[in-house]
Chimera marker file (.cmm) of the C-alpha trace (Angstrom):
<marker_set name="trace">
<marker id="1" x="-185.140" y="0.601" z="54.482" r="1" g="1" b="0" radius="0.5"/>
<marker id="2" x="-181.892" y="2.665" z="54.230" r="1" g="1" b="0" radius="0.5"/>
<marker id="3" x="-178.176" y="2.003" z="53.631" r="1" g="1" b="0" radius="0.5"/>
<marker id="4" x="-175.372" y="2.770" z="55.779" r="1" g="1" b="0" radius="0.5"/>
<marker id="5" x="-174.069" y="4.999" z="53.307" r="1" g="1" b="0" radius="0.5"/>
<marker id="6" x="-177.351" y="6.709" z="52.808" r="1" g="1" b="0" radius="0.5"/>
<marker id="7" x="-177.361" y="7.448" z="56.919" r="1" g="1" b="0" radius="0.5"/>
<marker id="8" x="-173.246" y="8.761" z="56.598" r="1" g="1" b="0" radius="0.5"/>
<marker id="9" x="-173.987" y="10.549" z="53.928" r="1" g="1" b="0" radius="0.5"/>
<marker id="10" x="-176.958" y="12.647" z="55.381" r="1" g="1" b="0" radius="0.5"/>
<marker id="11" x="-174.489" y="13.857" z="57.530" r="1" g="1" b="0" radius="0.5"/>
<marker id="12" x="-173.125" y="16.479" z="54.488" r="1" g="1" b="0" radius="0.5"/>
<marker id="13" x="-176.446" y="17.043" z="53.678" r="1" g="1" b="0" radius="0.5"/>
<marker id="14" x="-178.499" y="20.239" z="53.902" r="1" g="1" b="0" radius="0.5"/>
<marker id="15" x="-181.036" y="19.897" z="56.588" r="1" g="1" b="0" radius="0.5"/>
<marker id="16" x="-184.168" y="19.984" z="54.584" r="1" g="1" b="0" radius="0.5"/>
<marker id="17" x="-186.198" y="16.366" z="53.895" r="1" g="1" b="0" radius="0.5"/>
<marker id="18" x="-188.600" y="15.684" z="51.553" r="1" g="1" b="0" radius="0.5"/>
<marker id="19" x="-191.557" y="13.178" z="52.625" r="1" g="1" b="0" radius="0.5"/>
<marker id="20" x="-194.026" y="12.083" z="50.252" r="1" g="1" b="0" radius="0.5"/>
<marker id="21" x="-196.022" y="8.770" z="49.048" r="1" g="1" b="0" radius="0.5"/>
<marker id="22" x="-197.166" y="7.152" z="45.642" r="1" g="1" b="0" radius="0.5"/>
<marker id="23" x="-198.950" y="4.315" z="44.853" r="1" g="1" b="0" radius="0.5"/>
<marker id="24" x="-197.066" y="1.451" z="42.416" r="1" g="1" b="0" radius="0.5"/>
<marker id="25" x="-198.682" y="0.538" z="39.629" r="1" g="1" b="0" radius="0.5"/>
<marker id="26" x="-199.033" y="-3.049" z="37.875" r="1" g="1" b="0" radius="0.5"/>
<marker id="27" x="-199.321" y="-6.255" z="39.513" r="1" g="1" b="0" radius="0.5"/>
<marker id="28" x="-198.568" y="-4.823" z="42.750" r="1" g="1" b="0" radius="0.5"/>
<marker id="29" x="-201.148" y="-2.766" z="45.219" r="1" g="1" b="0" radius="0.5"/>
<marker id="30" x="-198.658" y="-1.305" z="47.541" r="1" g="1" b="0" radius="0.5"/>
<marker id="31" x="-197.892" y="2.006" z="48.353" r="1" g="1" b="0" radius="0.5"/>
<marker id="32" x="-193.938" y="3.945" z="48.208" r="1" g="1" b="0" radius="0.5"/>
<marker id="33" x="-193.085" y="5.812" z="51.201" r="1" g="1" b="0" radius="0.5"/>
<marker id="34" x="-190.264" y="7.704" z="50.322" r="1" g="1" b="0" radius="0.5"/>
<marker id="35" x="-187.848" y="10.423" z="51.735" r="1" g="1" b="0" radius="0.5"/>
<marker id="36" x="-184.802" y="12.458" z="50.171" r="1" g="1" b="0" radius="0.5"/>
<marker id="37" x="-182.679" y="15.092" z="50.869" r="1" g="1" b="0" radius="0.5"/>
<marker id="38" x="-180.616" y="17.265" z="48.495" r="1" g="1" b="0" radius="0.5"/>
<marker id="39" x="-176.840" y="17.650" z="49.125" r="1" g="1" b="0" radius="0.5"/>
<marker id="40" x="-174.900" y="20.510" z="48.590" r="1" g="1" b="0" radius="0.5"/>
<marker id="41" x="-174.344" y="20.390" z="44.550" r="1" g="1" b="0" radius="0.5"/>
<marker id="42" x="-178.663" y="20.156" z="44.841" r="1" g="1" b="0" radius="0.5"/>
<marker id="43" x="-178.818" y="17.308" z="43.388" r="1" g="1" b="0" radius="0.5"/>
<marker id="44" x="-181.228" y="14.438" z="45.062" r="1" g="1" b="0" radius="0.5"/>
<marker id="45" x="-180.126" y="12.197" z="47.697" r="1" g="1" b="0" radius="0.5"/>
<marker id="46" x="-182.506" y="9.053" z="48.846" r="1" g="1" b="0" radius="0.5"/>
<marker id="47" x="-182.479" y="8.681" z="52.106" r="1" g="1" b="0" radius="0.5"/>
<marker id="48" x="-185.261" y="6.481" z="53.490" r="1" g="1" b="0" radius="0.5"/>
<marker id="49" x="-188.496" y="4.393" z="51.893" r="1" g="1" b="0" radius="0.5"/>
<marker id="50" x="-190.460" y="1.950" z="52.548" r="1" g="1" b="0" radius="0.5"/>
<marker id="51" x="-193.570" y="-0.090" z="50.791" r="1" g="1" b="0" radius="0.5"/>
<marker id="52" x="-196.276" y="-0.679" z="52.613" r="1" g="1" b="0" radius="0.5"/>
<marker id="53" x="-199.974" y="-2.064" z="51.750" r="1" g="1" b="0" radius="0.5"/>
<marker id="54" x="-201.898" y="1.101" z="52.815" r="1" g="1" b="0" radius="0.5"/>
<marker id="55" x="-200.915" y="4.665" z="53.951" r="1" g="1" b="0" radius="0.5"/>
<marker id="56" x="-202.829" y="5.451" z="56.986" r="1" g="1" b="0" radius="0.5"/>
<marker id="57" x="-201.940" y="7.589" z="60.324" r="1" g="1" b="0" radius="0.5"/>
<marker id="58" x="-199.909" y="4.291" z="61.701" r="1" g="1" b="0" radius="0.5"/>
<marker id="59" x="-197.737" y="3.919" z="58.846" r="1" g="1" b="0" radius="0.5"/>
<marker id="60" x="-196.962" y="7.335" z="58.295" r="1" g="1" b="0" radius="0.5"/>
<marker id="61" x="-195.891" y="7.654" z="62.227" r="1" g="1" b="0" radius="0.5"/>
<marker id="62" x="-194.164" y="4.224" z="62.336" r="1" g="1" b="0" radius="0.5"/>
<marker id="63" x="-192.290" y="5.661" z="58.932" r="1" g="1" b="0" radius="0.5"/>
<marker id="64" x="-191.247" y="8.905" z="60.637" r="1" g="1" b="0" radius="0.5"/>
<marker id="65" x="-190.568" y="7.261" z="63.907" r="1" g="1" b="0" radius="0.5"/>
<marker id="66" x="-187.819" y="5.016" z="62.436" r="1" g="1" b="0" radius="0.5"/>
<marker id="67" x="-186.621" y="7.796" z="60.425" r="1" g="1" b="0" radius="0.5"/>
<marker id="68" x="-185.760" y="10.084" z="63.390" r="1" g="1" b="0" radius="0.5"/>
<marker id="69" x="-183.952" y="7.255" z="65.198" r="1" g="1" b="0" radius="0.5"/>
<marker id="70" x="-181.825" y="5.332" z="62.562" r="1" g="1" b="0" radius="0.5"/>
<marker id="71" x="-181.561" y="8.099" z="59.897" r="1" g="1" b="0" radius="0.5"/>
<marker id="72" x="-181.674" y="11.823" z="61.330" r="1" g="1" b="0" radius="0.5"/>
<marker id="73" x="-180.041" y="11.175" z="64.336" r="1" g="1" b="0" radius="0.5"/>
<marker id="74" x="-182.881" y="12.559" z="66.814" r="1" g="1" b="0" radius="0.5"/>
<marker id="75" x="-181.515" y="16.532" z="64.892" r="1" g="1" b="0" radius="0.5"/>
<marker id="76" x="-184.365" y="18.860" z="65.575" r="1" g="1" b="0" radius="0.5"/>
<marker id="77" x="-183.486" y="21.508" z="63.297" r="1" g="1" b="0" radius="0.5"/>
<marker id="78" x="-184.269" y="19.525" z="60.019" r="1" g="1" b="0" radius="0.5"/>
<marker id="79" x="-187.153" y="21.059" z="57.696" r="1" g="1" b="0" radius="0.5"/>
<marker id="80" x="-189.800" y="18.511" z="56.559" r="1" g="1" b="0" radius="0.5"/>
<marker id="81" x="-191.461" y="19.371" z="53.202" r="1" g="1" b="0" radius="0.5"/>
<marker id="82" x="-194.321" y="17.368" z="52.081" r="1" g="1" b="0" radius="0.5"/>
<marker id="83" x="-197.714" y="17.754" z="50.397" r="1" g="1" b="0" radius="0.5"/>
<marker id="84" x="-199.591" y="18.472" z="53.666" r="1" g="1" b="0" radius="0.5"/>
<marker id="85" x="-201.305" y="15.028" z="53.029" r="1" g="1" b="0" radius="0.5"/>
<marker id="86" x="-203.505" y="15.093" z="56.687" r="1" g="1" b="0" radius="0.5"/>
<marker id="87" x="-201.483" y="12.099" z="57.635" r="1" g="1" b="0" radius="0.5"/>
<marker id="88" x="-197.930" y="13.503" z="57.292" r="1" g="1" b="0" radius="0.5"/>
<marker id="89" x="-199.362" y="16.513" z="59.132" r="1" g="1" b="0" radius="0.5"/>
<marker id="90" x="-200.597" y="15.405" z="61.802" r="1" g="1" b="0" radius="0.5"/>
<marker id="91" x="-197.452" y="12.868" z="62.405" r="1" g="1" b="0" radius="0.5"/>
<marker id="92" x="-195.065" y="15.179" z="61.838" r="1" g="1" b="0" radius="0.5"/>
<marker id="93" x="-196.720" y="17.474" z="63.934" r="1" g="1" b="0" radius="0.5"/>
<marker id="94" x="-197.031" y="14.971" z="66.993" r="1" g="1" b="0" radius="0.5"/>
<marker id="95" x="-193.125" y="13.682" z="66.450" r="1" g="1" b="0" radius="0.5"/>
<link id1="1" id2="2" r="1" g="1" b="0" radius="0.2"/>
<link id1="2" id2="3" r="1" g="1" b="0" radius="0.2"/>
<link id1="3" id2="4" r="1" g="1" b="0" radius="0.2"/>
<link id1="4" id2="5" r="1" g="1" b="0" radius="0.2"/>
<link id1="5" id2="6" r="1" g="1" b="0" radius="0.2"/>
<link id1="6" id2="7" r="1" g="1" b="0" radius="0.2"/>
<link id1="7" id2="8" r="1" g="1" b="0" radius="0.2"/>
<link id1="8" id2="9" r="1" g="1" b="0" radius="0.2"/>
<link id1="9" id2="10" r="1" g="1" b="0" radius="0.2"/>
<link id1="10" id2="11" r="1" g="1" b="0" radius="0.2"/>
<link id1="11" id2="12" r="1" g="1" b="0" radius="0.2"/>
<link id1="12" id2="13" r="1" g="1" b="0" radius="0.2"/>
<link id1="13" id2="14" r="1" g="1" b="0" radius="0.2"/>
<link id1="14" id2="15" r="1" g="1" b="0" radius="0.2"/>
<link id1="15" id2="16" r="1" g="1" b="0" radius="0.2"/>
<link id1="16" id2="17" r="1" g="1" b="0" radius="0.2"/>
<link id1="17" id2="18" r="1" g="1" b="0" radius="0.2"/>
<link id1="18" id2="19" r="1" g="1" b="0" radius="0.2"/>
<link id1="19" id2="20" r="1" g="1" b="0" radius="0.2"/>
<link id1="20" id2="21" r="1" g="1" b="0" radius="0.2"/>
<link id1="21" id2="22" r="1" g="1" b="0" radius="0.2"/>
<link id1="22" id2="23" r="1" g="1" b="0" radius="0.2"/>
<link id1="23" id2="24" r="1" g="1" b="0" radius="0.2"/>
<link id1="24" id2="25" r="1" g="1" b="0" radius="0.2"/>
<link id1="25" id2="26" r="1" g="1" b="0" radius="0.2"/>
<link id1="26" id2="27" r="1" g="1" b="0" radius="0.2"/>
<link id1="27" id2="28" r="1" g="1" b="0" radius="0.2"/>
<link id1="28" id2="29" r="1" g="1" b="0" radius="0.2"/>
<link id1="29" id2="30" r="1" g="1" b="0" radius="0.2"/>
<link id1="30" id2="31" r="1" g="1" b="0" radius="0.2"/>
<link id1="31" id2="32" r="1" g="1" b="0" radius="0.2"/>
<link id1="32" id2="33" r="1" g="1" b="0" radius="0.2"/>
<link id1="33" id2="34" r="1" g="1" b="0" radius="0.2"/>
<link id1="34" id2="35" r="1" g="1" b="0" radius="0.2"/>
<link id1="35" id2="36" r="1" g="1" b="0" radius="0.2"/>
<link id1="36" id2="37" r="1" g="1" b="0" radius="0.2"/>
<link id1="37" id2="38" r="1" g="1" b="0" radius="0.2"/>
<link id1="38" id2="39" r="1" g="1" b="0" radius="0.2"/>
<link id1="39" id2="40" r="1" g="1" b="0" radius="0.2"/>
<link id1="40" id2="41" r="1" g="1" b="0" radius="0.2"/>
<link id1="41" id2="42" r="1" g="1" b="0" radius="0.2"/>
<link id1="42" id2="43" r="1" g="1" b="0" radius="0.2"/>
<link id1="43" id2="44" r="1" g="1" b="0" radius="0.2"/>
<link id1="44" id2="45" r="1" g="1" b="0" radius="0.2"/>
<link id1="45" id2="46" r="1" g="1" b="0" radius="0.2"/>
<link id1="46" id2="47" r="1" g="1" b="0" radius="0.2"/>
<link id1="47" id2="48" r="1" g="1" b="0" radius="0.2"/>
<link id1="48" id2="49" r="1" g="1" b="0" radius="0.2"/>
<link id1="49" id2="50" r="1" g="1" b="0" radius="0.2"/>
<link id1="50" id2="51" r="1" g="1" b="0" radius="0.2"/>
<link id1="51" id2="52" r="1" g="1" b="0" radius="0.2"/>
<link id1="52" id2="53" r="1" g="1" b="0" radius="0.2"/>
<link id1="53" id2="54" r="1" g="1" b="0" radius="0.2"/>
<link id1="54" id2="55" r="1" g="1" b="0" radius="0.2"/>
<link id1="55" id2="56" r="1" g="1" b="0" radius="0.2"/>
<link id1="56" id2="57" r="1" g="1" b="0" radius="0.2"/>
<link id1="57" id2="58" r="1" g="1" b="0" radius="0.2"/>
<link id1="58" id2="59" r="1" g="1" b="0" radius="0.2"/>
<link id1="59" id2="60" r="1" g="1" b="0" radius="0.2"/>
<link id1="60" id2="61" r="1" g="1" b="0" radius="0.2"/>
<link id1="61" id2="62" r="1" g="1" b="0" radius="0.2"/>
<link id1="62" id2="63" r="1" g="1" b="0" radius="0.2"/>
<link id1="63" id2="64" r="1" g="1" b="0" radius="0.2"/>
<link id1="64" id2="65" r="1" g="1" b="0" radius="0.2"/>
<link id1="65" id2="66" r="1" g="1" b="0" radius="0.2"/>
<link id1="66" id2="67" r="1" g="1" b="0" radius="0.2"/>
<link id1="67" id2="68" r="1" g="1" b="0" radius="0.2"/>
<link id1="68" id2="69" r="1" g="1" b="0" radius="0.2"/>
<link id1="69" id2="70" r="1" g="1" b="0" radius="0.2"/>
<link id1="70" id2="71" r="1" g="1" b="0" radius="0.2"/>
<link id1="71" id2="72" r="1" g="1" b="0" radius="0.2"/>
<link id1="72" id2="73" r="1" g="1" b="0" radius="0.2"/>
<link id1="73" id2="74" r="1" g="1" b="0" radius="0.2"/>
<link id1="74" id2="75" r="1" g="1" b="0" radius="0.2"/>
<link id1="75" id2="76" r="1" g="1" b="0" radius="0.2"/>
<link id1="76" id2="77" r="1" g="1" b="0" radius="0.2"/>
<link id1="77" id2="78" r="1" g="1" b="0" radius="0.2"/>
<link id1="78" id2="79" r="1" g="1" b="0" radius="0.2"/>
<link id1="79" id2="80" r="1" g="1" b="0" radius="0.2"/>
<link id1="80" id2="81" r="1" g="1" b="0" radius="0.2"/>
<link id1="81" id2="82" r="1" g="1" b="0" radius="0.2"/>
<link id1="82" id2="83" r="1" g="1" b="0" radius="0.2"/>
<link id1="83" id2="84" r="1" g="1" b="0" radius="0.2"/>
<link id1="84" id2="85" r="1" g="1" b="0" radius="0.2"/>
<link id1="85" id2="86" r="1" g="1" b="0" radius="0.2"/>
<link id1="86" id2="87" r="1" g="1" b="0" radius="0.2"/>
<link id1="87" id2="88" r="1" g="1" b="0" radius="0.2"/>
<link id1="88" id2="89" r="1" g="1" b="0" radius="0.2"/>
<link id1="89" id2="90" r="1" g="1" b="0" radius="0.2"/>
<link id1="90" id2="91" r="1" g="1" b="0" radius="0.2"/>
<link id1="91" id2="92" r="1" g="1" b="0" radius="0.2"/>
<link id1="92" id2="93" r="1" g="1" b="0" radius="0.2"/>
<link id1="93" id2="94" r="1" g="1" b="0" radius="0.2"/>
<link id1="94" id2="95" r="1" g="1" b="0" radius="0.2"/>
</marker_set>
């Protein structure tokens, strides 16, 4: 899920994304995939996220997959930073 403003506003952001996951605690057992960028007074700007029941290979790749074509405009000089989780890795990697 992202807003329209979140996609215009990327626009006047610095080209550098952050990708990670957490899990949400209580009643629910989902999982947050999230992704920000930082704009130019460095101060965090969401961009993407999603929930999701499990992160695995496919939801990681569907995740970046919609990313690059409703958020990031298909750019390819954006720097990913994440955790190196094997899944982000290897998604990024093959995207």
């Amino acid at each position: 899920m992202s807003f329209e403003a979140y996609i215009e506003g990327f626009k006047y952001c610095r080209l550098v994304i952050n990708i990670d996951g957490t899990h949400l605690y209580g009643q629910y057992d989902e999982k947050l995939l999230i992704t920000i960028a930082f704009d130019a007074n460095n101060r965090i700007f969401s961009l993407f996220f999603t929930m999701v029941d499990k992160k695995n290979s496919f939801k990681w790749r569907w995740f970046l997959l919609c990313l690059q074509k409703y958020v990031t405009d298909d750019r390819t000089s954006i720097c990913i930073i994440s955790d190196k989780h094997a899944s982000i890795k290897n998604r990024v990697a093959k995207i």
